[in-house]
C-alpha positions as CSV (number, residue, x, y, z in Angstrom):
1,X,116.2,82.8,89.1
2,X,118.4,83.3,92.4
3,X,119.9,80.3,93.7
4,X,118.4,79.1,97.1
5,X,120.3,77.5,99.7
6,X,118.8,75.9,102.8
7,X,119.6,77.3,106.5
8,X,118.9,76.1,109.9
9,X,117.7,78.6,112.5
10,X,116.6,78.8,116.1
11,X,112.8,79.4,116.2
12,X,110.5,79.0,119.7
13,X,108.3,76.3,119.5
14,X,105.6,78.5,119.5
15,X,106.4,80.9,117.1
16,X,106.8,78.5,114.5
17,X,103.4,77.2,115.3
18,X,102.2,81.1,114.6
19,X,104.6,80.9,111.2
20,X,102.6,77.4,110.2
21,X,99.2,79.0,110.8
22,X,100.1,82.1,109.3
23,X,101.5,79.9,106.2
24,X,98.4,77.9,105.9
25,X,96.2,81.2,106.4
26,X,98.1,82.3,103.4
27,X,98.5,78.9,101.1
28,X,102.3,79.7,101.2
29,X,105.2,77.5,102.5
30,X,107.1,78.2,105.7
31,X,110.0,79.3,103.6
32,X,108.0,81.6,101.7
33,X,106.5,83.4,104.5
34,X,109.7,83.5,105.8
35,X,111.5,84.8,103.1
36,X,108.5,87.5,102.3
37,X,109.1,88.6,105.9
38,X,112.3,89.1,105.7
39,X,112.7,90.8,102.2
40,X,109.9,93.3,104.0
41,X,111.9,93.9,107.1
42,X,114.7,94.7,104.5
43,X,113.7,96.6,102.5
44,X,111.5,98.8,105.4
45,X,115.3,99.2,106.9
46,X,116.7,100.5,103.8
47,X,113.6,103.0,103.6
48,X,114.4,104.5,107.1
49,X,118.6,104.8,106.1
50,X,117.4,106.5,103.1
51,X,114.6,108.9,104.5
52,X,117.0,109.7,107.4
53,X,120.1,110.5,105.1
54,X,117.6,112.6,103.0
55,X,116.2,114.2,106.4
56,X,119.7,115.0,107.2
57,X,120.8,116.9,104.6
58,X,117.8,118.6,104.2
59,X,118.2,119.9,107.5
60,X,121.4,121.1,107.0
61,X,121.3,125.4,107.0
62,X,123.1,125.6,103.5
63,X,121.0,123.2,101.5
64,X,117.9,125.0,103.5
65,X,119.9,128.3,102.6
66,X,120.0,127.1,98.7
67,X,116.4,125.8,98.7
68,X,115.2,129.0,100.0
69,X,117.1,130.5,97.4
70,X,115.6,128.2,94.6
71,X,112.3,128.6,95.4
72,X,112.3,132.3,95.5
73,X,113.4,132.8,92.4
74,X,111.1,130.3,91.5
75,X,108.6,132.5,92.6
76,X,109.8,135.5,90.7
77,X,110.4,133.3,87.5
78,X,106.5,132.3,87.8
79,X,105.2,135.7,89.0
80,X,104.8,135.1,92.9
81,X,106.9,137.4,93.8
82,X,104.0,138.6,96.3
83,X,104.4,135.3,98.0
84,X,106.8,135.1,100.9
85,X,109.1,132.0,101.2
């Protein structure tokens, strides 16, 4: 198990009156909701770097060059040649 350290931040009153609710709503601690939250909002961030870095190089004209290439012959390999790419 990870060690856990405690931390003190800033929260608006009445947001951490919406976190207590939303703690209780879910028979969680504070810390647990918080922590879920966070891991999400992480991990959702990492999702978008990596969608966007695969978005970027498939939009690059040599790897659309290459895939157009691959499935092609694909499509000859499998007997769709008929097919257009």
């Amino acid at each position: 198990m990870a060690t856990t350290v405690k931390v003190a931040i800033s929260i608006p009153a009445d947001e951490l009156a919406s976190i207590d609710s939303a703690a209780r709503k879910r028979k969680t601690t504070r810390s647990e909701l918080i922590r879920t939250a966070v891991a999400r909002v992480l991990a959702e961030e990492a999702e978008r770097d990596c969608r966007k870095r695969i978005d970027d190089l498939f939009s690059d004209p040599d790897v659309i060059r290459d895939q157009r290439q691959t499935a092609e012959q694909m499509a000859c390999d499998f007997g769709g040649a008929e097919e257009t790419w």
